[in-house]
C-alpha positions in Angstrom: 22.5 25.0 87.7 20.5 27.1 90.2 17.5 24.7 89.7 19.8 21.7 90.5 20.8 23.0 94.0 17.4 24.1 94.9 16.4 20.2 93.8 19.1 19.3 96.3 18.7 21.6 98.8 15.4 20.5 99.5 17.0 16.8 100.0 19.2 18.0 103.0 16.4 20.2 104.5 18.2 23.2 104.0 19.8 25.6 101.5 22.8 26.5 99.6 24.6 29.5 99.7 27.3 31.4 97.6 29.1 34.8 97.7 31.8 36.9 96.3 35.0 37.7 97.4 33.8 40.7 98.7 31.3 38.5 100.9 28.3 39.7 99.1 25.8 37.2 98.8 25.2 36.0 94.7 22.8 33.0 95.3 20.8 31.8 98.1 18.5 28.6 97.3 14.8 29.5 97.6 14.3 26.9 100.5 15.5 29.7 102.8 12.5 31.0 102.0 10.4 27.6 103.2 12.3 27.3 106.2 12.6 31.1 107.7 9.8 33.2 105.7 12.8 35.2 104.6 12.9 35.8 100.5 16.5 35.1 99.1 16.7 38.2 96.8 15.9 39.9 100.0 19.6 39.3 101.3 21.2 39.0 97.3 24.4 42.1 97.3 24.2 42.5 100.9 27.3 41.6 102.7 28.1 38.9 105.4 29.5 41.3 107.2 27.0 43.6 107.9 24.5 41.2 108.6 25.2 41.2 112.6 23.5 38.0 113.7 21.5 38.0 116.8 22.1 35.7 120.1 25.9 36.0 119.2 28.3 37.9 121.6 30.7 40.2 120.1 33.4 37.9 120.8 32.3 35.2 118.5 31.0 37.4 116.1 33.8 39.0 116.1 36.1 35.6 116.1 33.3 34.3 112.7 34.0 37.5 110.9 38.3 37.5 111.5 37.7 33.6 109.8 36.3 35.4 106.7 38.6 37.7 106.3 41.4 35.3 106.6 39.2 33.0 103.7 38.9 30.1 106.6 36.9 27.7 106.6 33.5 28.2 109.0 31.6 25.6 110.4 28.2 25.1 112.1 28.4 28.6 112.7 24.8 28.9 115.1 23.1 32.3 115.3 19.3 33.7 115.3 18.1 35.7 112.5 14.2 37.3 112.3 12.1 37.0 109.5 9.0 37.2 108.4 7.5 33.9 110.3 9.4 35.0 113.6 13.1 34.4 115.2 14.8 31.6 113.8 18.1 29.5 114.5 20.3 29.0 111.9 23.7 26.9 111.8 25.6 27.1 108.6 29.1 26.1 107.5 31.3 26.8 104.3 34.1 26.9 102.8 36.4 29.7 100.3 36.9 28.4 96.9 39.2 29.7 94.4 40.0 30.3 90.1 42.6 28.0 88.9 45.2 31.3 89.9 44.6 30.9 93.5 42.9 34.0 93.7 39.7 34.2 96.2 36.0 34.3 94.9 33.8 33.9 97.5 32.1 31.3 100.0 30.1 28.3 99.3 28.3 26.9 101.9 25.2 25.3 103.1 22.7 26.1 105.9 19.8 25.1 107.5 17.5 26.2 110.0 17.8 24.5 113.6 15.1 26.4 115.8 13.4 23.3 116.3 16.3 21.8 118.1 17.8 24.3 120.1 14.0 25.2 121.3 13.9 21.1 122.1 17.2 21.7 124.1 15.5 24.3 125.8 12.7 23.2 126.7 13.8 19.4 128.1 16.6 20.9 129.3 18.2 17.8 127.9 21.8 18.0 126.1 21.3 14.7 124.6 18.0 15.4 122.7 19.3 17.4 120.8 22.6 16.0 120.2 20.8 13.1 118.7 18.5 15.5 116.6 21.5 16.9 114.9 22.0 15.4 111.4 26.0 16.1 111.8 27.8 13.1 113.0 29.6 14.2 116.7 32.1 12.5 118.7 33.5 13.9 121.7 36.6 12.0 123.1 38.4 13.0 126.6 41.9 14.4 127.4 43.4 11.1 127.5 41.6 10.8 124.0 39.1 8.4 125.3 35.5 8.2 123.8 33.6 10.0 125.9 30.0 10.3 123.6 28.7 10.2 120.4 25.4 11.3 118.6 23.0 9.3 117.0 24.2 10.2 113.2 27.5 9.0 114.5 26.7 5.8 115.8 24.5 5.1 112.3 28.0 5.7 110.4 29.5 3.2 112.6 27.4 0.6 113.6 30.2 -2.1 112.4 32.4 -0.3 115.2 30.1 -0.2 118.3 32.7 -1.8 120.0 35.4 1.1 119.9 32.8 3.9 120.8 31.9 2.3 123.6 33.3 4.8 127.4 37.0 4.6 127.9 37.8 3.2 124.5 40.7 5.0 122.9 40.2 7.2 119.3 43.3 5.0 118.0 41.7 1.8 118.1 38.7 3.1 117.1 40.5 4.7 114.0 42.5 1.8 113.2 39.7 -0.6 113.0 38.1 1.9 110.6 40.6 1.6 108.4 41.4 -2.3 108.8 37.9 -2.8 107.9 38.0 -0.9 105.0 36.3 2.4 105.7 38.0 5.1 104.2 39.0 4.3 100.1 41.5 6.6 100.0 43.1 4.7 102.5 43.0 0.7 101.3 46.4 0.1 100.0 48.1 2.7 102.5 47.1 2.5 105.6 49.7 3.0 107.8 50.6 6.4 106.0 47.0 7.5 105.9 46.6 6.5 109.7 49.9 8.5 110.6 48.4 11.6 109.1 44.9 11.1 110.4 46.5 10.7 113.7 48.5 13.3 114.0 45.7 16.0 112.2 43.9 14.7 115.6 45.9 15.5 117.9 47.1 18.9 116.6 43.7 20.0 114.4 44.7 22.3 111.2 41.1 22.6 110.3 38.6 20.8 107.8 39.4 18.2 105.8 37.1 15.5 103.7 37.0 12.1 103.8 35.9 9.3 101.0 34.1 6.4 102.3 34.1 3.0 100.4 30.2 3.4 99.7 31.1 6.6 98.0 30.0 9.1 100.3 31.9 12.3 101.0 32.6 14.3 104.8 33.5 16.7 105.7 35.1 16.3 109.2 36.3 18.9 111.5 38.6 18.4 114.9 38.7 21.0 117.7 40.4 20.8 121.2 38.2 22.2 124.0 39.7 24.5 126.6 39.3 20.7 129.1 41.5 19.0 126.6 38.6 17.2 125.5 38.1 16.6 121.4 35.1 17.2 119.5 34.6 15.8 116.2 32.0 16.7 113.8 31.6 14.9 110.4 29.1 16.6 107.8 28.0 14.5 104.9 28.4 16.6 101.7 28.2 14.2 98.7 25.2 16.4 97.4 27.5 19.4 97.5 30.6 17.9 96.2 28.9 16.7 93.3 27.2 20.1 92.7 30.3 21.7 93.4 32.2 19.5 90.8 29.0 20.4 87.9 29.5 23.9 89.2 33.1 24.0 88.3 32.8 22.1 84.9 29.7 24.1 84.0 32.1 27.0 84.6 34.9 25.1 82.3 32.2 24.1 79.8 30.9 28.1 79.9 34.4 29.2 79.2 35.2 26.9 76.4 32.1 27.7 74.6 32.6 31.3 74.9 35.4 31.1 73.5 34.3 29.1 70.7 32.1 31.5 70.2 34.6 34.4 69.8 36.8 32.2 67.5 33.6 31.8 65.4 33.1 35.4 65.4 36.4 36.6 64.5 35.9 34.1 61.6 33.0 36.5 60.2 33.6 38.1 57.3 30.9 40.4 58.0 31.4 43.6 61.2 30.1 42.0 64.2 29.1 44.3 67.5 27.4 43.6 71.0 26.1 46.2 73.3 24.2 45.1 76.5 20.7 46.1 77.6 22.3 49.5 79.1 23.3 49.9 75.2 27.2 49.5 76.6 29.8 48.1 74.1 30.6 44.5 75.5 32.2 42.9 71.8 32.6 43.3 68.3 35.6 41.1 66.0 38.5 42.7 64.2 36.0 43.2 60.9 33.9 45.7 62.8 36.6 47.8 64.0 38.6 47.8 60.4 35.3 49.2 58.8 35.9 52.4 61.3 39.6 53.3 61.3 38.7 56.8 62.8 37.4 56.0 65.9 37.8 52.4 66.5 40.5 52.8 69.8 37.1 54.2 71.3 35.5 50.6 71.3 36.2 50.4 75.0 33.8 47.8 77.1 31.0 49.9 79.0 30.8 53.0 76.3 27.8 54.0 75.6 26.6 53.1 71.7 25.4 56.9 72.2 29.2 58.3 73.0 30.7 55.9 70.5 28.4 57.4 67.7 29.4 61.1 68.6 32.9 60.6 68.7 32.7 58.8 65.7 31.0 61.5 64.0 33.2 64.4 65.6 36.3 61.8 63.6 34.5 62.5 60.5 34.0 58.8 60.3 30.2 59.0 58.5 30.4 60.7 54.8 26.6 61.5 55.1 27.1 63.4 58.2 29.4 66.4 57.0 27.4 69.4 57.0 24.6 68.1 59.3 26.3 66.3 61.9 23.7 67.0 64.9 20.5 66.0 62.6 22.3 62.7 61.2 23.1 61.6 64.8 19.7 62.1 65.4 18.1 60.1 63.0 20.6 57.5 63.8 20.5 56.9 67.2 16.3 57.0 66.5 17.2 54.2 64.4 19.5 52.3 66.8 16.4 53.0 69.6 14.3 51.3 67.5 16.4 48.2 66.6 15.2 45.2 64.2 16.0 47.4 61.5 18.5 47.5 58.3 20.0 50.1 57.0 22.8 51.5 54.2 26.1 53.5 55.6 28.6 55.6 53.6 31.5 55.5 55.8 34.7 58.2 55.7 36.8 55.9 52.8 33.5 55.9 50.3 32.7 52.7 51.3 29.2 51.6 51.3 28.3 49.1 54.8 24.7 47.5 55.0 23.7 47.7 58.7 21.5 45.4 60.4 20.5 45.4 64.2 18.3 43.3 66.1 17.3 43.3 69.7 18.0 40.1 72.0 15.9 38.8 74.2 17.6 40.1 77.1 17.6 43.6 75.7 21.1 43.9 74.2 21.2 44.6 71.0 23.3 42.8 68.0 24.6 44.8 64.8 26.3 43.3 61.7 27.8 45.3 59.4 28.4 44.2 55.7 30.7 45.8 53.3 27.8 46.1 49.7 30.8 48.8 48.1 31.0 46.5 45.1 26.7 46.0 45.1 26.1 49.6 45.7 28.7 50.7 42.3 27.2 47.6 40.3 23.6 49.4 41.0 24.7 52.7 40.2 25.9 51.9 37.0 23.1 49.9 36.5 21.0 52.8 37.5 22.8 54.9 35.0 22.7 52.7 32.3 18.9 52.3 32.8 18.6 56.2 33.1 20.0 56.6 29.9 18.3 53.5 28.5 15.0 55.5 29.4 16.6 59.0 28.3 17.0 57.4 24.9 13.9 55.9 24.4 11.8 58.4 25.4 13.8 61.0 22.8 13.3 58.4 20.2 9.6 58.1 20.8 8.7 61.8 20.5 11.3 62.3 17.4 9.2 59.2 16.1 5.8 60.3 17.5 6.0 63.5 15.8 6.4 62.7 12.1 3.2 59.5 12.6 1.0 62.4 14.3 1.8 64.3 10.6 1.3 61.0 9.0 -1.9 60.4 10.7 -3.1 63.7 10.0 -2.3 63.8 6.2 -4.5 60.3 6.2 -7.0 61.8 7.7 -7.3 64.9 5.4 -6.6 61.8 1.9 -9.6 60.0 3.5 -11.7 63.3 3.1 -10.9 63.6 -0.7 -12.4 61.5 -3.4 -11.1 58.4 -3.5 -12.7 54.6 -5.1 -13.0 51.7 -2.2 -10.0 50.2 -2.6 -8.2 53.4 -2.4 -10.1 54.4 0.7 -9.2 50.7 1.9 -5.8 50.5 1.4 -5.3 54.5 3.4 -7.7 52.9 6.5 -5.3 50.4 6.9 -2.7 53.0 7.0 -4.2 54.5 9.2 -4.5 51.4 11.7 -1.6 50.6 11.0 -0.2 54.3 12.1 -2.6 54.4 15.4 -0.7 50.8 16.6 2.5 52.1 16.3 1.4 55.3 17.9 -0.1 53.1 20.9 3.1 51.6 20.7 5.5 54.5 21.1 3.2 55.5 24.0 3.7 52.4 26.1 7.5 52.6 25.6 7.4 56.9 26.4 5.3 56.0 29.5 7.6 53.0 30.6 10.6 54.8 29.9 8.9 57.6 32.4 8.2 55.3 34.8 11.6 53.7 35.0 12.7 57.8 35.3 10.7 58.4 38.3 9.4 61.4 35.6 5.6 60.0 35.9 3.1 62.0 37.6 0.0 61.7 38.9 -2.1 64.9 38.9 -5.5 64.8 41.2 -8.6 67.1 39.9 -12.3 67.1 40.2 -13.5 65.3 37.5 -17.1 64.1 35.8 -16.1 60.5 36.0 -19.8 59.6 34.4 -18.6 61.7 31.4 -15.1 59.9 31.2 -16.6 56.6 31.1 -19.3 57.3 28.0 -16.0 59.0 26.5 -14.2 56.0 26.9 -17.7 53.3 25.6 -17.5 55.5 22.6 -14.3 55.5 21.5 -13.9 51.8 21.9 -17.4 51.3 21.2 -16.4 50.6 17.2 -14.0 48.3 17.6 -15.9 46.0 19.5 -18.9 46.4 17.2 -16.0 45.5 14.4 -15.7 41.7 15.6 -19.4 41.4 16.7 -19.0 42.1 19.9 -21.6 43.4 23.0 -20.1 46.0 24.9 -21.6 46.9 28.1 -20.8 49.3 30.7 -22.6 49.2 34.3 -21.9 52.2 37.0 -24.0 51.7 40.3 -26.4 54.4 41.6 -23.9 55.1 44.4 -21.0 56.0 42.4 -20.7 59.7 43.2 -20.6 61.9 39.5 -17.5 63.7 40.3 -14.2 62.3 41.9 -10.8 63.7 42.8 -8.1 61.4 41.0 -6.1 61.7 37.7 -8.7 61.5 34.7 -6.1 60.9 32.3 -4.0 58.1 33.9 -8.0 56.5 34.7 -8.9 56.7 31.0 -5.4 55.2 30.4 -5.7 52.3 32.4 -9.5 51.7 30.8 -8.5 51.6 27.8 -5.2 49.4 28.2 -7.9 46.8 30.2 -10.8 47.4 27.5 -8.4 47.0 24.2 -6.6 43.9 25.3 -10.3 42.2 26.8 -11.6 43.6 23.1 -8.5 41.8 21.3 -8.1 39.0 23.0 -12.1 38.1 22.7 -12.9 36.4 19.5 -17.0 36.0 20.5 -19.1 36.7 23.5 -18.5 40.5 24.6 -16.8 42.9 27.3 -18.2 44.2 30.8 -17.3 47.1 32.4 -18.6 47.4 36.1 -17.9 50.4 38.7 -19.0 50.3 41.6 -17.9 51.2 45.1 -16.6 49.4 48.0 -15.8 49.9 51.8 -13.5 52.4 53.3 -13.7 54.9 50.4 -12.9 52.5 47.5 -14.0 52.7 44.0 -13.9 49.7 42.0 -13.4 49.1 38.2 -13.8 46.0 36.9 -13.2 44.5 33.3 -14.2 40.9 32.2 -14.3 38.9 29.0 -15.4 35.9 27.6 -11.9 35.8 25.4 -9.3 33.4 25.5 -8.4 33.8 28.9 -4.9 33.3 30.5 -2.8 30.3 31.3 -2.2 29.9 35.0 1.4 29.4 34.3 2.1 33.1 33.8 -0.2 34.5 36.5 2.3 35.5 39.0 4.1 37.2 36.2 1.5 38.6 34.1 2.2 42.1 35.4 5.8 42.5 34.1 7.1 44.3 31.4 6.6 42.6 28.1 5.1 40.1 28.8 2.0 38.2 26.8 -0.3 35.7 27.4 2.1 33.2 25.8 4.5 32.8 22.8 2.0 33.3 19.9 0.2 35.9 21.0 2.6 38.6 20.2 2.5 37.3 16.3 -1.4 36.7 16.7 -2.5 40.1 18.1 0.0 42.3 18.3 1.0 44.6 21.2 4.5 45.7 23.4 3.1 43.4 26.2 4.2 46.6 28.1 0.2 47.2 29.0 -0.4 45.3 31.8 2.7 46.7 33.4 2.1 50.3 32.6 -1.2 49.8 34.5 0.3 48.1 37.6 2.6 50.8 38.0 -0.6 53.5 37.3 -2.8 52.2 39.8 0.1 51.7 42.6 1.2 55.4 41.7 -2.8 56.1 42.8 -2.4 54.2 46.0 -4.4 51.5 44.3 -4.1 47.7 43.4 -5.2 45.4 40.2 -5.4 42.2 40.5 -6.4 39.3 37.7 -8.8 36.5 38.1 -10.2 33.8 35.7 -13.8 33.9 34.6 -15.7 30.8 34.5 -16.7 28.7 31.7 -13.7 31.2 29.7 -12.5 34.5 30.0 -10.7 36.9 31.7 -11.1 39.7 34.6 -8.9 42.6 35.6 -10.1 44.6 38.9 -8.5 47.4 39.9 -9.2 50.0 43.2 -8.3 53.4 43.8 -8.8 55.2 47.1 -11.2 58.3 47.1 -10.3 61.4 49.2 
């Protein structure tokens, strides 16, 4: 709206002006600025009534100022004010507007600067000059209420009546023909009533009034009686402000409805709802917010600090996690408020469980919502527990099973070194297989089940990764060899021999990559590369010339059991619990794998680790 009356203010070479009912000024239109030099925010808070205007005896300041106070109207109030460009003369009129209560806002007004004329008066010495120069319309009209002179604004607005401001004519003729001819709309189709009133307001002026022309322009016209008995009347055209003055009062109506639209949509919430402005003051929160804290909720006043409200909150015992540590948990909370766009979780005094989230406007207020997750956070607990036993259970079942297939594998062993014929020593090998797979088996489900405990650790030494890697080739080495298979290992020259990291989780995620690139490779052969990369990286990675895997299941091919598709489990065996296992290895390392397809066929897993 401001931007609308600076559009218009430049259109009546002047500016707009508002205040408060305490007379401080709350908008000036940056034309001032064109016209005097003089910077509106400059004058914005300060009072009209400490602004002593120069050129202006004490009894008409004193006269303007007792209008004010009485919330008169003023009009083409002249005075000299100094400003950055020099000593200017300003005339400016207004008028007190009021809430739909009758209770007193402010002033609104318009002014504009008239140094140019009065110097012009000066200088020619020449009343007339700048009479005509001023845009008001002015009549003056004897004792005897005959027309005595007019300006030249005045005579354009009634060109059709030269003949009744012409010397000696009387205002009632002039008025009368005004209205015969059609002049005043609010008149046509009671004239004699409206002429009666107009009459008699000009003989005994009561102040301003407006009047509606039939071309749709608006005045405002004031009537004064000289000390001579002479009348002056001076008609200001204000069909700019009128209209601005009617947006100003719907914006205001329009501002109020959707405000409260707004609150009626916010009380709707289910969720806590909570404003605090860019001083972090409470202005609002709905009925759900203040529910969720029964303690201290008559505290949500408008203009506490979100600081005070916290304490007194936690003083209430309002916060289950602050018992104990009060000081600290305010602390961390009000670091978290500082730094807004955050979300958090909130036990409250009932057990409750809230799900904070606060965001910063763009004014600097900050919004909070607050969402009861009671039901979420019991549903995750028990599904927390059940998964704690779940992983309890099946790591106790994999030793108690591990155990007896470690003697199994061992009394195989020790059959395989007596004397037995080939079939014999066929049939215990593929006991023996058979035992290692459901050993590697029980394995992946003791090291998932750890993993879903949060019981997996990674323990860092200085190791000979060199000698891990030819450790690895030769256990593996065999199988490979088993289905015709190359097998080649390639570790550049700048690998450094020893590294700090976990050897055992290392030679377990090799050996999850190189067994399922080994099993899942019917011809060709399996590569593995090491090498290192920027910022301290080292690199491993596997490829294949197997079967490869279906782009379908690459976004998933990390989860827990899953395979390369339906068949494969029955084909080659296996948890599908690998690929998972590893993920979780190399993330526990501050690492990442990642899968990509090799070109014509085959597969390739990379994975990096950070060195220290």
């Amino acid at each position: 709206m401001n931007k609308e009356l600076d559009a218009y203010a430049d259109l009546i070479d002047g500016w707009f002006w508002e205040t408060d009912s305490k007379y401080r000024f709350v908008y000036i239109s940056a034309s001032l600025k064109k016209f005097t030099g003089i910077d509106p925010e400059r004058i914005y808070g300060k009072s009209w009534l400490e602004l002593r205007a120069k050129d202006v005896s004490d009894a008409d300041w004193n006269n303007h100022i007792a209008r004010l106070k009485a919330q008169q109207p003023i009009k083409d109030f002249i005075y000299k004010r100094s400003g950055p460009t020099g000593e200017h003369w300003l005339s400016t009129s207004g008028d007190p507007f009021y809430d739909e209560n009758n209770n007193f806002l402010g002033y609104r007004g318009i002014a504009r600067a008239i140094t140019g004329e009065v110097e012009l008066a000066r200088q020619s010495s020449n009343f007339k000059i700048i009479f005509d120069q001023l845009k008001e319309a002015i009549a003056i009209w004897d004792d005897k209420d005959r027309f005595i002179v007019c300006n030249k604004a005045f005579q354009s607005l009634n060109e059709h009546l030269e003949p009744y401001i012409s010397i000696g004519e009387p205002y009632e003729q002039y008025i009368r023909q005004a209205v015969n001819s059609g002049m005043y709309s609010d008149a046509i189709g009671n004239e004699e009533a409206w002429l009666k009133q107009r009459l008699a307001h000009h003989h005994d002026p009561q102040g301003q009034f407006d009047i509606v022309r039939k071309d749709g322009r608006t005045f405002s016209v004031e009537e004064q009686k000289l000390n001579d008995g002479m009348t002056v009347v001076v008609a200001t055209e204000i069909t700019h402000y009128k209209v601005i003055n009617d947006q100003l009062e719907q914006a205001k109506v329009d501002a109020d409805r959707a405000r409260d639209q707004l609150i009626s949509a916010i009380e709707a919430l289910d969720e806590g709802f909570v404003y605090f402005d860019a001083d972090d003051r409470f202005v609002f929160s709905n009925q759900h917010y203040r529910t969720f804290y029964p303690l201290s909720s008559d505290n949500f006043k408008k203009g506490k600090k979100f600081a005070d409200l916290l304490w007194e909150g936690v003083k209430a015992g309002e916060f289950a996690h602050a018992t104990g540590r009060e000081k600290e948990w305010f602390e961390e909370r009000m670091e978290v408020h500082r730094n807004a766009n955050s979300t958090i979780e909130q036990k409250i005094s009932n057990g409750r469980w809230l799900k904070i989230s606060e965001r910063r406007t763009k004014d600097g207020g900050t919004v909070g919502f607050r969402v009861d997750i009671t039901a979420l956070k019991e549903a995750q607990e028990r599904a927390e527990a059940a998964s704690n036993t779940k992983s309890e259970f099946l790591a106790n079942m994999s030793h108690e099973i591990r155990t007896p297939m470690t003697g199994v594998l061992g009394m195989l062993d020790a059959l395989l070194d007596t004397h037995l014929d080939e079939k014999q020593i066929r049939l215990v090998k593929t006991a023996r297989q058979s035992s290692m797979a459901l050993l590697e088996i029980l394995n992946d489900i003791l090291d998932q089940s750890k993993i879903e405990a949060g019981k997996l650790n990674i323990e860092n030494v200085d190791f000979n990764l060199k000698a891990l890697i030819e450790h690895i080739h030769t256990s593996l080495l065999p199988r490979a060899q088993e289905k015709d298979l190359w097998f080649n290992v390639k570790i550049a020259d700048d690998v450094p021999g020893t590294i700090h990291s976990d050897p055992n989780r290392v030679r377990q995620i090799l050996i999850n990559l190189l067994s399922n690139a080994i099993k899942f490779t019917g011809e060709g052969g399996v590569s593995l590369d090491i090498k290192t990369a920027p910022e301290h990286v080292l690199l491993f990675e596997v490829t294949d010339t197997g079967i490869g895997i279906a782009a379908e299941i690459k976004d998933s091919l990390f989860e827990r059991f899953r395979q390369r598709d339906s068949s494969t489990s029955r084909k080659y065996g296996g948890t599908g619990l690998g690929l998972s296992i590893s993920k979780n290895l190399v993330e526990m390392m501050n690492g990442k794998i990642d899968y990509r397809n090799v070109k014509p066929s085959g597969s390739g897993f990379r994975y990096r680790i950070r060195m220290p």
